[in-house]
N, C-alpha and C positions, 0 to 999 in steps of 0.2 A: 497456492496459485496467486498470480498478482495481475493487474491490468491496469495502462500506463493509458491516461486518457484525456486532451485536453488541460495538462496540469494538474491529474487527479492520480492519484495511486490507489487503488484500490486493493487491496491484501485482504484473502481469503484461507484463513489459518482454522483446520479441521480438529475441532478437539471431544474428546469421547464423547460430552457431555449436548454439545451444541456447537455448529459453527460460529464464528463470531466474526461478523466482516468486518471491515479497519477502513476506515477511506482516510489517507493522509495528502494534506495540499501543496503542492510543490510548486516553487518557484519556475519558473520557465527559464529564467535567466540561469538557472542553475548547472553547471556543468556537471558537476559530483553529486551522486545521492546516496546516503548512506545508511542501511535500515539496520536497528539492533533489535534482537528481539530475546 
């Protein structure tokens, strides 16, 4: 799941052991965003 907020990305990646939440900071100005994982 991910949620886009104010400039904030928040990615929530389910893994057997524990969730692990991700908050990544993004530019506003940014037209393109590109997540690898």
């Amino acid at each position: 799941a991910a949620d886009y907020d104010d400039g904030v990305l928040t990615i929530k990646i389910p893994v057997a052991e524990q969730a692990k939440p991700r908050k990544i900071s993004i530019g506003r100005s940014q037209k393109r965003h590109q997540i690898a994982s």
